[in-house]
Backbone as XML, in Angstrom:
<?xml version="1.0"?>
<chain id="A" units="angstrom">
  <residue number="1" name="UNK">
    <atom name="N" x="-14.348" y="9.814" z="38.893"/>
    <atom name="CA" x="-13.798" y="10.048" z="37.588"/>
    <atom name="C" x="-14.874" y="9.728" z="36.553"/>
  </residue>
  <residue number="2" name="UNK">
    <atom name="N" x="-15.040" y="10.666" z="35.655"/>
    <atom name="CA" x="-16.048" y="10.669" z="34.576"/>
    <atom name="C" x="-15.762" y="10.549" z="33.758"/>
  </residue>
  <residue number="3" name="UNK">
    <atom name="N" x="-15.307" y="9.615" z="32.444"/>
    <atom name="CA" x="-15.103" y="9.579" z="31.193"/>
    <atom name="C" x="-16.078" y="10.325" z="30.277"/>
  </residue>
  <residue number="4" name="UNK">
    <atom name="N" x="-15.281" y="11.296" z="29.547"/>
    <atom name="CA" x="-16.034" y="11.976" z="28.469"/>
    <atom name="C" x="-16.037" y="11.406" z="26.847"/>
  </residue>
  <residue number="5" name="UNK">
    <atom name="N" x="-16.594" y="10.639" z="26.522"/>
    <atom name="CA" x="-16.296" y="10.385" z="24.962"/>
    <atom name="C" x="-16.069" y="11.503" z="24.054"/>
  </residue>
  <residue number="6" name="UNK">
    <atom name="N" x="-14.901" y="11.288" z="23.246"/>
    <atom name="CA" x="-14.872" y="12.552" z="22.222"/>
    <atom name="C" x="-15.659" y="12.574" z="21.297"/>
  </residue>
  <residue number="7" name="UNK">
    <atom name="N" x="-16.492" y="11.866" z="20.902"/>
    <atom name="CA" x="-17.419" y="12.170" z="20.197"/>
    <atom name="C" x="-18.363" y="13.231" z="20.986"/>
  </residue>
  <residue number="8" name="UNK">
    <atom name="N" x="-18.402" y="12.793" z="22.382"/>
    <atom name="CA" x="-19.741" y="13.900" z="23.065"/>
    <atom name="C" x="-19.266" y="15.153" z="23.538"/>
  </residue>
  <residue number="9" name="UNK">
    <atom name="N" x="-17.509" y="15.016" z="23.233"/>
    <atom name="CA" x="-17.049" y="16.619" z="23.569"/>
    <atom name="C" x="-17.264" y="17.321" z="22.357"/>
  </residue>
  <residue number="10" name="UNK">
    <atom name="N" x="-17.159" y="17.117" z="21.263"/>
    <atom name="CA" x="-17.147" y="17.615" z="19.869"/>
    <atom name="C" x="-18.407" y="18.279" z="19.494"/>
  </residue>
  <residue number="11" name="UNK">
    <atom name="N" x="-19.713" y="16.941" z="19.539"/>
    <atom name="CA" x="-20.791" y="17.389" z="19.138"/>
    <atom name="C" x="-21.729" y="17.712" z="19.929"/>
  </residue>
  <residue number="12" name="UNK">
    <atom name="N" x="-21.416" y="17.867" z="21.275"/>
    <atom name="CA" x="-22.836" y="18.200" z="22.183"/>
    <atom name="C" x="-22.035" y="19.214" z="23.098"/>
  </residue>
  <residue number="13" name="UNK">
    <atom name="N" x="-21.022" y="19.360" z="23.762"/>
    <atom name="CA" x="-20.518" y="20.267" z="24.842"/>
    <atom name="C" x="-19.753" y="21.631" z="23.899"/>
  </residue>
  <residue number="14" name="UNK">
    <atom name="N" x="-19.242" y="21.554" z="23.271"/>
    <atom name="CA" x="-18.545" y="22.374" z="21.844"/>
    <atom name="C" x="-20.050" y="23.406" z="21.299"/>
  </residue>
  <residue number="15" name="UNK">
    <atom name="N" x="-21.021" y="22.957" z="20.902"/>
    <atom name="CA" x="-22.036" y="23.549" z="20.126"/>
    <atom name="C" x="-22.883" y="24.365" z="21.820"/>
  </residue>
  <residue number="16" name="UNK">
    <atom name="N" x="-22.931" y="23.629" z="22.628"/>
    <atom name="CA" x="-23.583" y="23.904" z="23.706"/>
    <atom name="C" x="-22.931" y="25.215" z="24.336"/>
  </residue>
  <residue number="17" name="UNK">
    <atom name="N" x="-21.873" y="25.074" z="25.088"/>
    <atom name="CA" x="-20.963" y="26.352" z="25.232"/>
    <atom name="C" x="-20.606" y="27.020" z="24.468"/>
  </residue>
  <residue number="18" name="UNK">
    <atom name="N" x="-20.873" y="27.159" z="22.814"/>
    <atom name="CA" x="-21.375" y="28.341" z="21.834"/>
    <atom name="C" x="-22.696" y="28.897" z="21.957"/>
  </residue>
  <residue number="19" name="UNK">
    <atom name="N" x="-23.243" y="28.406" z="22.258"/>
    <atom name="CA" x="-24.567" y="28.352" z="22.269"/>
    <atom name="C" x="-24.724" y="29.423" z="23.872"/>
  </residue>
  <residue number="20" name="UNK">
    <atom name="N" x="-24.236" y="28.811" z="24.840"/>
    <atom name="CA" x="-25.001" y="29.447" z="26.198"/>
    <atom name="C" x="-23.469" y="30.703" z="26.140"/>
  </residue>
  <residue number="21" name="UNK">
    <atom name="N" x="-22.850" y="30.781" z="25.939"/>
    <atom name="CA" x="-22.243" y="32.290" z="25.556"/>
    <atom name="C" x="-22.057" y="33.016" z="24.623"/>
  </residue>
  <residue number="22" name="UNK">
    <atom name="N" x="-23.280" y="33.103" z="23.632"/>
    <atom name="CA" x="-23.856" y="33.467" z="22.980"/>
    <atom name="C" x="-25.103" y="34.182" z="23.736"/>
  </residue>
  <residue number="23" name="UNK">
    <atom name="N" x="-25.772" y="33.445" z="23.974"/>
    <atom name="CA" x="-27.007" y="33.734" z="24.560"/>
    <atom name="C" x="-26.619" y="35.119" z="25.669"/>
  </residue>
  <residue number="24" name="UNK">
    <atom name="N" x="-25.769" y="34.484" z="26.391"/>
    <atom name="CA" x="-24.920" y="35.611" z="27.724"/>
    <atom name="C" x="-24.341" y="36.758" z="26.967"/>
  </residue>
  <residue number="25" name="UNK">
    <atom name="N" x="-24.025" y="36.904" z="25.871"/>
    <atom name="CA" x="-23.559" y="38.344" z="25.580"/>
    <atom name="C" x="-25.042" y="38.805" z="24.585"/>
  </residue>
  <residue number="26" name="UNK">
    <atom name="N" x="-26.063" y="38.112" z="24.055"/>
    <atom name="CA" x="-26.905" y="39.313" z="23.647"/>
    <atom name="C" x="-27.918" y="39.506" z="24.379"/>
  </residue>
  <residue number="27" name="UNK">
    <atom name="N" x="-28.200" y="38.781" z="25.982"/>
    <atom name="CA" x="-29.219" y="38.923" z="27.121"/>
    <atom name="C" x="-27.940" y="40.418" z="27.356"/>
  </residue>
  <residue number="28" name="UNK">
    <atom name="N" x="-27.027" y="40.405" z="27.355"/>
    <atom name="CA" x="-26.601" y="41.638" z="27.913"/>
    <atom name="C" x="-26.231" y="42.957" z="26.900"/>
  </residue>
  <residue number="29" name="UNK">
    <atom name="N" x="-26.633" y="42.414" z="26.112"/>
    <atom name="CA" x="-27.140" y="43.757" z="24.765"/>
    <atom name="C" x="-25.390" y="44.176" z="23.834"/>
  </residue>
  <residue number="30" name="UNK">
    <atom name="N" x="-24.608" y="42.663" z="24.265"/>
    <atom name="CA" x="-23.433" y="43.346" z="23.141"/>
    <atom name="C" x="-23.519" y="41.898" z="22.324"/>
  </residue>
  <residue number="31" name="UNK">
    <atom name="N" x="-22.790" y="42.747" z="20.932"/>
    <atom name="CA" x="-22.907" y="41.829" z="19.572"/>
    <atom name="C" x="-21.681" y="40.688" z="19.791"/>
  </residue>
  <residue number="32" name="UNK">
    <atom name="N" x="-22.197" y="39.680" z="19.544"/>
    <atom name="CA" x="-21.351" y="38.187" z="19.830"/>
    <atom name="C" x="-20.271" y="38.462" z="18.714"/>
  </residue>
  <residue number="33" name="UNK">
    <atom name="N" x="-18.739" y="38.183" z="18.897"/>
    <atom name="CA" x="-18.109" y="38.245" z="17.885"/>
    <atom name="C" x="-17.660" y="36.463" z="17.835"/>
  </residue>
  <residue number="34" name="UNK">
    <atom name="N" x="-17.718" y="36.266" z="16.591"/>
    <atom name="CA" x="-17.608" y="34.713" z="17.121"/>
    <atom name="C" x="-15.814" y="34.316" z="17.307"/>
  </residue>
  <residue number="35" name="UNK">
    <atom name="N" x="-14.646" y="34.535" z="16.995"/>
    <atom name="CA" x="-13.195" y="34.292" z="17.486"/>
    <atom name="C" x="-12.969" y="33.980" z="19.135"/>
  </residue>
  <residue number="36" name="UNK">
    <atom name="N" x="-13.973" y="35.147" z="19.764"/>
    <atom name="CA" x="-13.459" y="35.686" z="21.225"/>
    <atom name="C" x="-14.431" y="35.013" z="22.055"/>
  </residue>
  <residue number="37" name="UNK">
    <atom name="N" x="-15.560" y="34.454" z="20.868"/>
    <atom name="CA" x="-16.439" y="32.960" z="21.537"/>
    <atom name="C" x="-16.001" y="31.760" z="21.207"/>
  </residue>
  <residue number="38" name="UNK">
    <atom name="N" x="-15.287" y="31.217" z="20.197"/>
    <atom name="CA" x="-14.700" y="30.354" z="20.019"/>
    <atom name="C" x="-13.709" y="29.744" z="20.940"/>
  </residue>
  <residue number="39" name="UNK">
    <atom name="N" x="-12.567" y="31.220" z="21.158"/>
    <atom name="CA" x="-11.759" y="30.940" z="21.715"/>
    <atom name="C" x="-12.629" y="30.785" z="23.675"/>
  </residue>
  <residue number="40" name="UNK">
    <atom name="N" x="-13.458" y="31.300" z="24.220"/>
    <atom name="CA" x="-13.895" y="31.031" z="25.504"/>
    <atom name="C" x="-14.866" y="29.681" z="25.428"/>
  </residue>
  <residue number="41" name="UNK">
    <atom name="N" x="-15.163" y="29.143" z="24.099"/>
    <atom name="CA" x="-15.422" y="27.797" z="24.637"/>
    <atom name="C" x="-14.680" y="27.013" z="24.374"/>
  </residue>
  <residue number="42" name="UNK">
    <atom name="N" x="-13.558" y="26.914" z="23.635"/>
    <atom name="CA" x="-12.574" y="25.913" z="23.765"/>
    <atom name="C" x="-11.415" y="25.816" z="25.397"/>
  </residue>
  <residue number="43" name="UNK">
    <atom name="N" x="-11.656" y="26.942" z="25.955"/>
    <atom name="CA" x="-11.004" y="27.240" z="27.229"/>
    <atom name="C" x="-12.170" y="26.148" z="28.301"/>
  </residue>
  <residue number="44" name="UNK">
    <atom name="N" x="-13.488" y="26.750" z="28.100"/>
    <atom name="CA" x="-14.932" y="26.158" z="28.639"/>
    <atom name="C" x="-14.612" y="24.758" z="28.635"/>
  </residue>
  <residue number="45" name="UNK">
    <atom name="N" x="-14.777" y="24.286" z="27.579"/>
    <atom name="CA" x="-14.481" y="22.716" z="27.614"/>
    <atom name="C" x="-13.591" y="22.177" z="28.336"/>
  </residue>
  <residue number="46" name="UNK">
    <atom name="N" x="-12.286" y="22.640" z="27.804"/>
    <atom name="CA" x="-11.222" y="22.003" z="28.073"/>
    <atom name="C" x="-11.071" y="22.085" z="29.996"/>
  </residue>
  <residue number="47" name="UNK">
    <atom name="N" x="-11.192" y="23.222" z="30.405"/>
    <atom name="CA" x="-11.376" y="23.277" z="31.935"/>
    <atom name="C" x="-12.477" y="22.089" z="32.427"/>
  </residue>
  <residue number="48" name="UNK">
    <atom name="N" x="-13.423" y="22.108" z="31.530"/>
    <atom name="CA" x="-14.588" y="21.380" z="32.393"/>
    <atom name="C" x="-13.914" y="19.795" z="32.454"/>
  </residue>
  <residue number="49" name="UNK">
    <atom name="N" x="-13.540" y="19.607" z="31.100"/>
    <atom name="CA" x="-13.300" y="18.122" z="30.724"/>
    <atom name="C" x="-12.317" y="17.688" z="31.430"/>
  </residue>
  <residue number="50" name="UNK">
    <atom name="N" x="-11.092" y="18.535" z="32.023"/>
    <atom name="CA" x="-10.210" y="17.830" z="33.112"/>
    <atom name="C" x="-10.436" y="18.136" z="34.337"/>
  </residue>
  <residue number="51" name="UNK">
    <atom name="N" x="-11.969" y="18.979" z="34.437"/>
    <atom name="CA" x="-12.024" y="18.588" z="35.877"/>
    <atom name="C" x="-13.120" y="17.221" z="36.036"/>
  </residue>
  <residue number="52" name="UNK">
    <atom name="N" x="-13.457" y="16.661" z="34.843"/>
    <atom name="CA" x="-14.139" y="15.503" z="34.929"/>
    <atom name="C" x="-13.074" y="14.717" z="35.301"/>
  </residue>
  <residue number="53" name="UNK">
    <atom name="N" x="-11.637" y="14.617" z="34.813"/>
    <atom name="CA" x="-11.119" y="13.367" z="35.034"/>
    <atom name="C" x="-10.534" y="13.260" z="36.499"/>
  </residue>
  <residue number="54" name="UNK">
    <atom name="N" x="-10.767" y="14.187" z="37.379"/>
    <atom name="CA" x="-10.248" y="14.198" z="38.801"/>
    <atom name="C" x="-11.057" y="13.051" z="39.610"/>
  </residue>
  <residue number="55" name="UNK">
    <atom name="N" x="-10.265" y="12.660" z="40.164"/>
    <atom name="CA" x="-10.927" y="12.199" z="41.162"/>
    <atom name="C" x="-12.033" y="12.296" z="42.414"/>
  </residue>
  <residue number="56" name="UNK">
    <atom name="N" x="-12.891" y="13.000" z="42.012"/>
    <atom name="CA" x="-13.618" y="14.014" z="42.980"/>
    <atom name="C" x="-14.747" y="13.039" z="43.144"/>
  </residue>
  <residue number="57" name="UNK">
    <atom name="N" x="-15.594" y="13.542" z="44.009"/>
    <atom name="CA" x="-17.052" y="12.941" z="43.911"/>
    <atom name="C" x="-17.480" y="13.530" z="43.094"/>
  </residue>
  <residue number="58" name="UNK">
    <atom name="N" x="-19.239" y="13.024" z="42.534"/>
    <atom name="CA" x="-19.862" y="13.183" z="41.857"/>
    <atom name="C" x="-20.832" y="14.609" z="42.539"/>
  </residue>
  <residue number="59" name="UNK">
    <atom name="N" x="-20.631" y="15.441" z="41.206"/>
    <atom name="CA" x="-20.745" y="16.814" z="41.126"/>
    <atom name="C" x="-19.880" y="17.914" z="41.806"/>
  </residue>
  <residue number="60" name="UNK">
    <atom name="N" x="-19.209" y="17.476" z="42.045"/>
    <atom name="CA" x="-18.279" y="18.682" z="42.475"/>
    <atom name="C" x="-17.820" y="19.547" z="41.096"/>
  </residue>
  <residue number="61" name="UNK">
    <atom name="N" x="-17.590" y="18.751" z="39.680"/>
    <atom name="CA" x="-17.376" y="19.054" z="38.800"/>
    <atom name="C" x="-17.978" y="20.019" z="38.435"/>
  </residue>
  <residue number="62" name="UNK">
    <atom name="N" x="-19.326" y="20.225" z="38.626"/>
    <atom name="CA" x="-20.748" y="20.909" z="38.450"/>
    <atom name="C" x="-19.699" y="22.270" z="38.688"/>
  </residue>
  <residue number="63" name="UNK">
    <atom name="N" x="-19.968" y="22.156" z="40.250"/>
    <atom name="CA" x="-19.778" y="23.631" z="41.188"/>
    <atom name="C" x="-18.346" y="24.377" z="40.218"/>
  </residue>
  <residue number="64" name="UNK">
    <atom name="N" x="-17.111" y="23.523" z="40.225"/>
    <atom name="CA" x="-16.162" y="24.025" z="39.160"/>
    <atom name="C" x="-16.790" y="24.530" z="38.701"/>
  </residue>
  <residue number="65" name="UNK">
    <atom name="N" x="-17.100" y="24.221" z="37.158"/>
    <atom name="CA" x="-18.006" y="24.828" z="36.086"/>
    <atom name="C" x="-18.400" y="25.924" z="36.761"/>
  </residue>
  <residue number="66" name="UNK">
    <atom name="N" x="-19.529" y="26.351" z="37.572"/>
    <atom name="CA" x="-20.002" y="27.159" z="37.448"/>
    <atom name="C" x="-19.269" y="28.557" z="38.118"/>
  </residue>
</chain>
């Protein structure tokens, strides 16, 4: 189990998963609309952040994510 501080979900994982699906839609040549990125990193997070609180070993969380 991994505790996430909300401060480090807000300002570092939030800007970050704007950031890397962003990047993923103009490496693939379409225009980022930001709502339909907003809304896939608040999904991003929120999936990642409760699979931190599982009980799993360390990195399995990773493989989720990806």
């Amino acid at each position: 189990m991994d505790k996430v501080p909300l401060v480090t979900l807000i300002f570092y994982s939030i800007p970050e998963s704007i950031l890397i699906l962003s990047f993923g839609l103009i490496i693939q040549r379409k225009k980022p609309v930001f709502p339909p990125i907003l809304l896939a990193t608040l999904l991003s997070v929120s999936a990642s952040y409760l699979a931190r609180l599982l009980p799993l070993p360390y990195g399995i969380h990773t493989l989720l994510g990806v």
